[in-house]
C-alpha positions as CSV (number, residue, x, y, z in Angstrom):
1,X,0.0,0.0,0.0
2,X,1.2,3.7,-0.7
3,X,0.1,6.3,2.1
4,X,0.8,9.7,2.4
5,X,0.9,11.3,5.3
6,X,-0.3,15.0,5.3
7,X,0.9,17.1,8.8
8,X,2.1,20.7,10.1
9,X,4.2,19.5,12.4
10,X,6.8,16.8,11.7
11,X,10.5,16.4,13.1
12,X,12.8,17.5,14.0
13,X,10.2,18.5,16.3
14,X,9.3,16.0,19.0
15,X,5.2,17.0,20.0
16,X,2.5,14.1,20.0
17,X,1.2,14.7,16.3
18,X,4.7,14.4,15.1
19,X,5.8,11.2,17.4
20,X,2.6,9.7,16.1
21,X,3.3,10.6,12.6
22,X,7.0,9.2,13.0
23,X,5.4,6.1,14.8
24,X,3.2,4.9,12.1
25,X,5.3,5.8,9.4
26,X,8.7,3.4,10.8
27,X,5.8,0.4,11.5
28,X,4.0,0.7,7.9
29,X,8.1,0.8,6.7
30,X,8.9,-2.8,8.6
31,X,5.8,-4.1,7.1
32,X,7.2,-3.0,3.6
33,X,4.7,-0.4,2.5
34,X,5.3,3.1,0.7
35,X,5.1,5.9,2.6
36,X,5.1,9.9,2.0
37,X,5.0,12.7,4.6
38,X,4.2,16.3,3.4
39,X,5.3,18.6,6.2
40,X,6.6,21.6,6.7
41,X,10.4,23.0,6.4
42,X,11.7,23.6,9.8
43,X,14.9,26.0,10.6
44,X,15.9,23.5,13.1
45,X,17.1,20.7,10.8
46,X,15.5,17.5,9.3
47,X,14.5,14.2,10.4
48,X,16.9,11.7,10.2
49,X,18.1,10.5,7.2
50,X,16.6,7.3,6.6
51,X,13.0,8.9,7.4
52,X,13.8,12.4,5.4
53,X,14.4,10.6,2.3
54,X,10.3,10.3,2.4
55,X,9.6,13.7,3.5
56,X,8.3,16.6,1.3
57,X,9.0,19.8,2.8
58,X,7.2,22.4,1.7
59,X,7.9,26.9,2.9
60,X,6.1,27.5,5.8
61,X,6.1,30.4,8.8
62,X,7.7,28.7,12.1
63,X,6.4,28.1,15.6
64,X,3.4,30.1,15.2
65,X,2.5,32.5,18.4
66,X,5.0,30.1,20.1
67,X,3.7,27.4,19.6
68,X,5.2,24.0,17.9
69,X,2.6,25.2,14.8
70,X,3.9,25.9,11.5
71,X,2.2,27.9,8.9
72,X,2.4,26.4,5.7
73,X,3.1,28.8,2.5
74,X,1.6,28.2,-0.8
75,X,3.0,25.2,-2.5
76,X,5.2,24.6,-5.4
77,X,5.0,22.6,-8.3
78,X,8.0,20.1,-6.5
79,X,5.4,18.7,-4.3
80,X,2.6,18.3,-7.6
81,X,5.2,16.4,-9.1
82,X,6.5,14.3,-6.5
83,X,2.6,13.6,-5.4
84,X,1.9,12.2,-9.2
85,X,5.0,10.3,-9.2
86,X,4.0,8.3,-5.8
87,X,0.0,7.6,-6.5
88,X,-1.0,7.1,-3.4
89,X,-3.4,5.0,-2.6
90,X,-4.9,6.7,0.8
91,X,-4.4,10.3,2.3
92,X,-4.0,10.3,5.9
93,X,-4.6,13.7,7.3
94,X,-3.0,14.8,10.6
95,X,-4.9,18.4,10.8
96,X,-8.1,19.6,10.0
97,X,-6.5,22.9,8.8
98,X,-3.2,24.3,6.7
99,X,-1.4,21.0,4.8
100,X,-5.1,19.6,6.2
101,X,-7.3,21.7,3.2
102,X,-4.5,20.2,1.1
103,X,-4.9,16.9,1.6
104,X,-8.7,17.6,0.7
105,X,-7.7,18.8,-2.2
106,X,-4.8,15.9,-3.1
107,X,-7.5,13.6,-2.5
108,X,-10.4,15.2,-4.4
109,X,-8.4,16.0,-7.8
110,X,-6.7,12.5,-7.9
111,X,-9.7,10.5,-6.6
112,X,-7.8,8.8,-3.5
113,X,-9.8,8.6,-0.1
114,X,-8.9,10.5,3.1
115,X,-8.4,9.5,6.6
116,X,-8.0,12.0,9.2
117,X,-6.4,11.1,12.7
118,X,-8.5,13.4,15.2
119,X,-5.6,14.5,17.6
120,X,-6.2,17.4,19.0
121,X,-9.2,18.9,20.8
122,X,-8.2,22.1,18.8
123,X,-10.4,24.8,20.7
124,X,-8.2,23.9,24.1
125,X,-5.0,25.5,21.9
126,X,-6.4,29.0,20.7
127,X,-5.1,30.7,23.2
128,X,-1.8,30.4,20.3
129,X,-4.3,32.9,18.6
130,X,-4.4,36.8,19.1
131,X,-7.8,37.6,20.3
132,X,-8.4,34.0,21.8
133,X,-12.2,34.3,22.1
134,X,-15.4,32.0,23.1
135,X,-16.4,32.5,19.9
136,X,-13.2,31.2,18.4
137,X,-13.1,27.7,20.2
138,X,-16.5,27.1,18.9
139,X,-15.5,28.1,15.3
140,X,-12.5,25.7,15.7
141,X,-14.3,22.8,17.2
142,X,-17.3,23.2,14.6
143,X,-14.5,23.5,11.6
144,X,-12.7,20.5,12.9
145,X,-16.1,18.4,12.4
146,X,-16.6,20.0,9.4
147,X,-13.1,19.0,8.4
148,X,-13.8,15.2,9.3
149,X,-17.1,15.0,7.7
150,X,-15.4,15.6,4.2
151,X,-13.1,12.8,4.7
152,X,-13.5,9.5,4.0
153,X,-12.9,7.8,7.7
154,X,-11.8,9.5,11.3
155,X,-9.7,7.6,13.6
156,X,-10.0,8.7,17.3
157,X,-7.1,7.7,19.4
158,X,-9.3,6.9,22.5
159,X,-13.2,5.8,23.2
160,X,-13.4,9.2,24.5
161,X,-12.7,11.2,21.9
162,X,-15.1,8.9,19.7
163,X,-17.7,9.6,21.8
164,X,-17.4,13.4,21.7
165,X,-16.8,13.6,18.2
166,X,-19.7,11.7,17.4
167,X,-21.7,14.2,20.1
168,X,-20.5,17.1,17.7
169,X,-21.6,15.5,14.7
170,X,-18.9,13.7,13.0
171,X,-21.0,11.7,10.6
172,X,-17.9,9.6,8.5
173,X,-17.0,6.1,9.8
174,X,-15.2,6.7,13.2
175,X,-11.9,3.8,14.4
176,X,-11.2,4.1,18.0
177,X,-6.8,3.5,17.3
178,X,-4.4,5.0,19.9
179,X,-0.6,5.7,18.8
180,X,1.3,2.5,19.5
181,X,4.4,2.4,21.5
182,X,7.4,0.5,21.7
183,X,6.8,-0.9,25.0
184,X,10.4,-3.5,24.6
185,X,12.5,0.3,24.3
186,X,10.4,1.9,27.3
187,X,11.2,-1.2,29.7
188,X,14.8,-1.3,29.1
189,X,15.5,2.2,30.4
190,X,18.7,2.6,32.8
191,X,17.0,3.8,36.3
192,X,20.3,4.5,37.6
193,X,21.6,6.6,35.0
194,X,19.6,9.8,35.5
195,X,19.3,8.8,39.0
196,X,23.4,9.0,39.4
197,X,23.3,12.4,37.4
198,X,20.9,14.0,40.2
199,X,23.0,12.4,43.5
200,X,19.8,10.7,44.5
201,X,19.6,7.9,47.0
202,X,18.3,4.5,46.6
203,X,15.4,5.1,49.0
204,X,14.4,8.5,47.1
205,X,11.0,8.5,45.2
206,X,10.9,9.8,41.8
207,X,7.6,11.3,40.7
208,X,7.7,12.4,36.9
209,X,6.5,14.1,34.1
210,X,6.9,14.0,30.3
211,X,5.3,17.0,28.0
212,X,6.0,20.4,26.3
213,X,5.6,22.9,29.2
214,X,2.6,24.9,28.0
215,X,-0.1,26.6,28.9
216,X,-3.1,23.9,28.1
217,X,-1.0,21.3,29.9
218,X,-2.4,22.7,33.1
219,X,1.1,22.6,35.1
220,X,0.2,25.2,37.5
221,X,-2.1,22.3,39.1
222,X,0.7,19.8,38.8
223,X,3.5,22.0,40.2
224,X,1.4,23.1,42.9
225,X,0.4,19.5,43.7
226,X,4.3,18.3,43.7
227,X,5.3,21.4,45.5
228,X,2.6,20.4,48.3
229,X,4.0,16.6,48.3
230,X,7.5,17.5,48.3
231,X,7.1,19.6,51.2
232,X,5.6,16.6,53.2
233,X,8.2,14.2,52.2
234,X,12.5,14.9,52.5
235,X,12.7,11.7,50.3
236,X,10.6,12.8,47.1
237,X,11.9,14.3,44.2
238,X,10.6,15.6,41.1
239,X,12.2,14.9,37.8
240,X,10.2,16.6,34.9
241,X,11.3,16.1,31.0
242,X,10.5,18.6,28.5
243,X,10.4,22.2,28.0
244,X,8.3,25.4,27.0
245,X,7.0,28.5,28.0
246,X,5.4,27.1,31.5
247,X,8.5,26.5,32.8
248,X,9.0,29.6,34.5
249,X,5.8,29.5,35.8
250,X,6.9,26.5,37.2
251,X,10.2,27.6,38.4
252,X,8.4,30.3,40.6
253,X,5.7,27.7,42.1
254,X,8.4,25.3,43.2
255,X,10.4,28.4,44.1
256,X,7.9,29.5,46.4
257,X,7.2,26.0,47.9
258,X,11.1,26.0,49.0
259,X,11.5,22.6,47.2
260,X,12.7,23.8,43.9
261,X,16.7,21.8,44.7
262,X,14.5,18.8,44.7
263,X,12.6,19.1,41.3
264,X,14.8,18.5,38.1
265,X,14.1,19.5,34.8
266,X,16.2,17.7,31.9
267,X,14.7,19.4,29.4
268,X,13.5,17.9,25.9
269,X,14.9,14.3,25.6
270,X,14.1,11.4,23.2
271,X,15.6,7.8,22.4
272,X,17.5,6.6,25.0
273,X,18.3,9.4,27.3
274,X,13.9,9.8,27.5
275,X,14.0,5.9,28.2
276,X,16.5,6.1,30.9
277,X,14.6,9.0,32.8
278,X,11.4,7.1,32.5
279,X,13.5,3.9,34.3
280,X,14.6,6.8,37.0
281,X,11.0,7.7,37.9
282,X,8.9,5.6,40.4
283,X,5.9,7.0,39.6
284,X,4.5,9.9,36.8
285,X,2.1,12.9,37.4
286,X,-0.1,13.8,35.2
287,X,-3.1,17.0,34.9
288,X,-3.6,17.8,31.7
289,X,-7.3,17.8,30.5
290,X,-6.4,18.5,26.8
291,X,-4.9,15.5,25.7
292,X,-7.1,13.0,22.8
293,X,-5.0,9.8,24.2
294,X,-2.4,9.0,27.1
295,X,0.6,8.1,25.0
296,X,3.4,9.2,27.8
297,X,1.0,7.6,30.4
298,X,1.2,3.9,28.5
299,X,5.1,5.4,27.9
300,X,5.2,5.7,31.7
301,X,3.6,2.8,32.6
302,X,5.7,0.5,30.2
303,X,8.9,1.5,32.4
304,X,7.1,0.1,35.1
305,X,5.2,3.7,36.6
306,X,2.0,3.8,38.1
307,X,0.4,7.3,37.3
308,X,-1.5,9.8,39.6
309,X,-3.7,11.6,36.9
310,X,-7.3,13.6,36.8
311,X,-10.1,11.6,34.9
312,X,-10.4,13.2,31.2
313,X,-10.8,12.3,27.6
314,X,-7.8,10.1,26.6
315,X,-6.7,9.7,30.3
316,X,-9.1,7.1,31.2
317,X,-8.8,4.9,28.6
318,X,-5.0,4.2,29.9
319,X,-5.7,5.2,33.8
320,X,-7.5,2.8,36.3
321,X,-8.1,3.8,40.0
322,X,-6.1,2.2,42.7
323,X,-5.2,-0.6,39.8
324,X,-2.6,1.2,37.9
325,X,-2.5,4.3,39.9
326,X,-4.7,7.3,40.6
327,X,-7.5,8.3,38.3
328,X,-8.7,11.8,40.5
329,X,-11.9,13.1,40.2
330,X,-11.4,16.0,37.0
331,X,-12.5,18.6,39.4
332,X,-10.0,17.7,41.9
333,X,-8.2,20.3,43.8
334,X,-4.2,20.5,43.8
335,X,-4.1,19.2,47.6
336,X,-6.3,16.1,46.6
337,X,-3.9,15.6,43.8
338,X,-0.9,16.0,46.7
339,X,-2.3,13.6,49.1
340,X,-3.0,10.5,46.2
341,X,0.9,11.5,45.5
342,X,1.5,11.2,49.2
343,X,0.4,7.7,49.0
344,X,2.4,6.8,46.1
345,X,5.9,7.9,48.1
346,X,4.9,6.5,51.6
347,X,2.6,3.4,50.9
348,X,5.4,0.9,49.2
349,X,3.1,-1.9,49.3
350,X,0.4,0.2,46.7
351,X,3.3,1.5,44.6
352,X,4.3,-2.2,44.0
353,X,0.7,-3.2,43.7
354,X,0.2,-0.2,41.0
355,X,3.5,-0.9,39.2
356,X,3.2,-4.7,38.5
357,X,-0.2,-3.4,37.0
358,X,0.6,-0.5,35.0
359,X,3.3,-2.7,33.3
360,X,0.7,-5.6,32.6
361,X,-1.3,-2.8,31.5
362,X,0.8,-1.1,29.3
363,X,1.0,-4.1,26.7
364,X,-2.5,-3.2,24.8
365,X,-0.6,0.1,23.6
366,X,1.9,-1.7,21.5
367,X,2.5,-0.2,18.2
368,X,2.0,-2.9,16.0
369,X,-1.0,-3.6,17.4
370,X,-1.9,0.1,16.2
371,X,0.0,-0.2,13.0
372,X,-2.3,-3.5,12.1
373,X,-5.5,-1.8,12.9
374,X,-4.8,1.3,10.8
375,X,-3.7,-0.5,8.0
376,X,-6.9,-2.1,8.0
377,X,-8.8,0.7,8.5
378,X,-7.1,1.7,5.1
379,X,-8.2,-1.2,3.4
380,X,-12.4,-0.5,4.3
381,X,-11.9,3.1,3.3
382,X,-9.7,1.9,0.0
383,X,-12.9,-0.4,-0.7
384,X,-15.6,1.7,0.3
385,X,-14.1,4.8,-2.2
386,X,-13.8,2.6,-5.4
387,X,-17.6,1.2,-4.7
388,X,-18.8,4.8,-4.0
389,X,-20.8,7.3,-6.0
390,X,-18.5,8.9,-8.7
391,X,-19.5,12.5,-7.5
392,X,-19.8,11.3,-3.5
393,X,-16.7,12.7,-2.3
394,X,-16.8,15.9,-4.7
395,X,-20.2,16.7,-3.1
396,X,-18.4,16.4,0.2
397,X,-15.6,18.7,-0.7
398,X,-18.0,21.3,-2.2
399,X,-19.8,21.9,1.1
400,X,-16.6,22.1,2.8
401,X,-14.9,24.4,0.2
402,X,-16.1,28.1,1.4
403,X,-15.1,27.1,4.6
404,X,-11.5,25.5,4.2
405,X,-11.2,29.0,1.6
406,X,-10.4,30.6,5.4
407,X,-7.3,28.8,5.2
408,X,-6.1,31.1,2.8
409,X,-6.2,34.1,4.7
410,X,-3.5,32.6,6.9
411,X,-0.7,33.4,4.3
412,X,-0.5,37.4,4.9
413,X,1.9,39.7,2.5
414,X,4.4,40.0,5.3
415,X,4.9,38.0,8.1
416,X,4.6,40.4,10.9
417,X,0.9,40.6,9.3
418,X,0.4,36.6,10.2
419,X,-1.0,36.9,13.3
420,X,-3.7,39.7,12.6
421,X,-4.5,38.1,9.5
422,X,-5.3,34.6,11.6
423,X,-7.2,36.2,14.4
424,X,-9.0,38.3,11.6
425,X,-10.2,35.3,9.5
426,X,-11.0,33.2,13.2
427,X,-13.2,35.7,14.5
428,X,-15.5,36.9,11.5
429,X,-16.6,33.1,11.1
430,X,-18.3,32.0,13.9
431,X,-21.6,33.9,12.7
432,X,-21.4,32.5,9.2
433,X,-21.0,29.3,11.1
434,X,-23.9,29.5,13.3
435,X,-26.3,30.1,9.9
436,X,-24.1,27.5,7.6
């Protein structure tokens, strides 16, 4: 089979769209099919070169509003040619908007169906948009199901985000099919490597935390939490891997709390050095409410950590109470959090419990158990286009064609005019939505 992978974020960058992208890509690989990835060009670098050779980079404005986004520019004929050239035999989107409208388009000029992986609950990021606005989020969320119902299938990545998708309207055939991980790479991990680097003692607890530091990620609530649990305990540490623009935030919260020589931040790691500090942690915090699946939480769990989380979409799928951890009420305040944390440093004989399970538990995440299922997800979609009405997928594109037209506005004539023309085209939509 040949797929091509549509997505505005790809590596070098390291966010949860992209490791799922990367994930996918390296599985369909091993099982010897063709893949493509259309992404956008990156200042950093490349991906490496054995996954590079199958990227198409197309010009696009970086790290929109701070934010791992990129902008994409209008295309060249390079990618028109090298699209003809492939012939692809399914589309799998990554975004409903940006290199998203273009994979419409790919797919309704060269009659190939689209899939489109629902990753993000998109009006939880706005605040990346001047003018963040009510109004906005439900112009993003309604767009996003717009998006979905002119594709050809919609994979979810937890029964969650099935459910609300389906509550919003999504009307295409839904596949509940998380991102896979290598759970063999996240048990090997060296626990005394990381644990050697920090001068911590064998009888130290390690609670940790994996994720860009940003603003939906809801940290404030997790440092607090920590903050409150390290106070109670000389033996707990914090060791939290990733960066962004809540880590000062953070900084100041631990700062305040007096325990900030016991919380260490390694910053952005992957591949072994990421496996290694999962192995160093003895149990992983969690509080985001934005997240479509718990990747780092089957990540976590794989390296043998139970997780103390708050019950939301994606969360619950991977997170069972006082079986693999903590799954705290949604609502829950940062001292309930701090006391279920409690109980993870001082109750050994629960941490073991919860570890032995959240390593058991961890083995229905497996990537090629997710590669398999997408692949045949494919193969309906595949059969279901060439049986189809000639003019059913134009129809669908047509509805959807004033609306991905916004899209355009994103490119500005300058680039300090990027941000007002986004927040321009966002917020004179909703009404039109509301009537469309």
């Amino acid at each position: 089979m040949k797929i091509c992978f549509f997505t505005n974020t790809f590596l070098p960058h390291v966010g949860g769209v992209a490791r799922s992208t990367q994930t996918f890509l390296e599985d369909y690989r091993r099982m010897r099919h063709r893949t493509l990835v259309v992404a956008p060009e990156f200042a950093e670098g490349s991906a490496p070169r054995r996954i590079e050779r199958s990227v198409e980079r197309v010009p696009a404005l970086q790290n929109f509003n701070g934010s791992d986004f990129s902008v994409r520019l209008p295309l060249g004929a390079a990618l028109s040619d090298r699209l003809g050239k492939f012939k692809a035999d399914i589309i799998h989107a990554h975004h409903p908007f940006l290199l998203g409208d273009t994979a419409l388009r790919v797919g309704a000029e060269r009659g190939v169906p689209v899939v489109f992986t629902h990753h993000t609950l998109y009006e939880q990021y706005t605040h990346y948009v001047p003018l963040d606005s009510p109004a906005l989020k439900n112009f993003v969320s309604d767009l996003s199901t717009r998006f979905a119902n002119c594709c050809s299938g919609v994979i979810a990545p937890s029964e969650s985000i099935a459910e609300l998708i389906t509550a919003r309207g999504v009307e295409r055939p839904i596949r509940v099919i998380p991102t896979g991980i290598d759970t063999k790479m996240f048990e090997s991990g060296r626990r005394d490597r990381w644990r050697r680097h920090f001068n911590l003692r064998d009888d130290d607890v390690v609670i940790g935390h994996v994720g860009r530091l940003a603003p939906e990620k809801n940290l404030p609530f997790l440092a607090d939490a920590l903050a409150r649990c390290l106070r109670r305990h000389e033996n707990a540490h914090a060791m939290i891997v990733g960066d962004g623009p809540s880590r000062a935030e953070m900084d100041r919260i631990f700062g305040d709390a007096r325990v900030l020589h016991r919380v260490h931040f390694l910053g952005q790691r992957t591949g072994r050095a990421l496996h290694d500090a999962y192995a160093a942690m003895d149990g992983f915090a969690f509080a985001s409410h934005s997240e479509t699946q718990g990747m780092v939480l089957a990540e976590a769990m794989a390296a043998s950590n139970p997780v103390i989380a708050l019950d939301a979409p994606g969360v619950r799928e991977v997170v069972r109470d006082n079986a693999n951890g903590r799954l705290l009420h949604g609502d829950a305040t940062p001292e309930a959090c701090a006391r279920a944390l409690s109980q993870l440093v001082r109750n050994h004989d629960a941490r073991q419990r919860w570890t032995a399970q959240a390593r058991q538990d961890a083995a229905a995440f497996d990537r090629k158990v997710s590669a398999r299922d997408a692949l045949a997800f494919y193969e309906e979609m595949i059969a279901a286009h060439d049986h189809a009405p000639s003019d059913s997928f134009a129809d669908r594109w047509a509805r959807l064609v004033d609306r991905i037209s916004i899209e355009t506005q994103l490119v500005a004539d300058k680039v300090g005019a990027a941000a007002g023309a986004l927040s321009h085209s966002f917020l004179g939509a909703p009404s039109s939505a509301a009537t469309s």
